[in-house]
C-alpha positions in Angstrom: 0.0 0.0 0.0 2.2 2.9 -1.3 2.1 5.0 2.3 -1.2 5.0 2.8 -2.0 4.6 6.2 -4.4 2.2 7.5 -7.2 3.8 9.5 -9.6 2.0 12.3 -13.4 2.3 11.1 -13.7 4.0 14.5 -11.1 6.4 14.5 -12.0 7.6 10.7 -15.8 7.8 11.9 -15.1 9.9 15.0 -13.0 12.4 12.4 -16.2 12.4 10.4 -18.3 13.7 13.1 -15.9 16.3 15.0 -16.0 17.9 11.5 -19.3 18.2 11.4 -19.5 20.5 13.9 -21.8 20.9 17.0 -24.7 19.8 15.4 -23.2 16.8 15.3 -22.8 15.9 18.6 -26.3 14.3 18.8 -25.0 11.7 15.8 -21.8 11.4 17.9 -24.3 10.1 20.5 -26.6 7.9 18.2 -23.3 6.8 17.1 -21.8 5.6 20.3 -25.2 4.4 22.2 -24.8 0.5 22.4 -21.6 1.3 23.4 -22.1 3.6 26.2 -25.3 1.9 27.4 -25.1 -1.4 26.9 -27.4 -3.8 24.7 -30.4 -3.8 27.0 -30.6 -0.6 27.8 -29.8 0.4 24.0 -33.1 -1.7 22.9 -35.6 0.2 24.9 -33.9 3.9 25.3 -32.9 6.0 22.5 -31.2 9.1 22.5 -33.8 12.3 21.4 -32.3 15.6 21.6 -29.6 17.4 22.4 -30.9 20.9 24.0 -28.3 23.4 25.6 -26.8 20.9 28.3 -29.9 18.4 28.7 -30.0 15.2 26.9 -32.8 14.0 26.1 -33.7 9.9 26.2 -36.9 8.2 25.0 -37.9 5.3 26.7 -40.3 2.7 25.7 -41.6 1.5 29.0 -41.7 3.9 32.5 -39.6 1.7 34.2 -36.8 2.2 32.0 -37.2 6.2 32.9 -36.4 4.8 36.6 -33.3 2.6 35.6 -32.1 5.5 33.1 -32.5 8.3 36.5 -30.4 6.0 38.7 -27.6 5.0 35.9 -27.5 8.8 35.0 -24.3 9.9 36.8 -22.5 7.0 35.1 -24.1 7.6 32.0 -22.9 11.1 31.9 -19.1 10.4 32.4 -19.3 7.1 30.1 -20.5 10.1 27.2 -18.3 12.1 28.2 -15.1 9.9 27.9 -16.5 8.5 24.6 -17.5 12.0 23.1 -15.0 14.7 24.6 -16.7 17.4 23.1 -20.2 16.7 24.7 -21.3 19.2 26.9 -24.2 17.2 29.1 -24.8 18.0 32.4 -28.4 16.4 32.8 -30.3 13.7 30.9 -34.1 14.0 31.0 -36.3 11.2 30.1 -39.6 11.1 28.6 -41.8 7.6 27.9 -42.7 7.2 24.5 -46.2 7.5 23.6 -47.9 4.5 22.1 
């Protein structure tokens, strides 16, 4: 491979997204979800919205809203190691309407 350098999918996606700018940051979180939250949690919680420093989580049953408000501390420094750039100091929940 004449000097190219071999880049990790990660690594090249994470560029992608800091360019983007910080409309992006909600991506960066869609991006990194299963990661930060784990499997079970990723089936029934879904990033929203990103307003000022609130994130915002759908839930698809109320007891997830209870799990997702006791995990939240965590939750907040797993984004923020994964997503430097993230400024989130809250995470609000709200159960889906069916």
């Amino acid at each position: 491979m004449d000097n190219q350098q071999v880049r990790n999918i990660s690594d090249s996606l994470k560029r992608v997204i800091d360019g983007l700018g910080p409309k992006s940051q909600i991506l960066a979180v869609h991006t990194y979800w299963q990661e930060i939250v784990g499997i079970t949690i990723a089936e029934h919680c879904v990033p929203k919205k990103l307003e000022k420093n609130s994130l915002l989580i759908e839930v698809d049953h109320p007891g997830w809203s209870t799990e997702i408000r006791y995990l939240e501390s965590d939750l907040l420094k797993r984004l923020r190691q994964k997503i430097p750039k993230l400024e989130v100091s809250e995470i609000k929940v709200r159960v889906k309407s069916k």
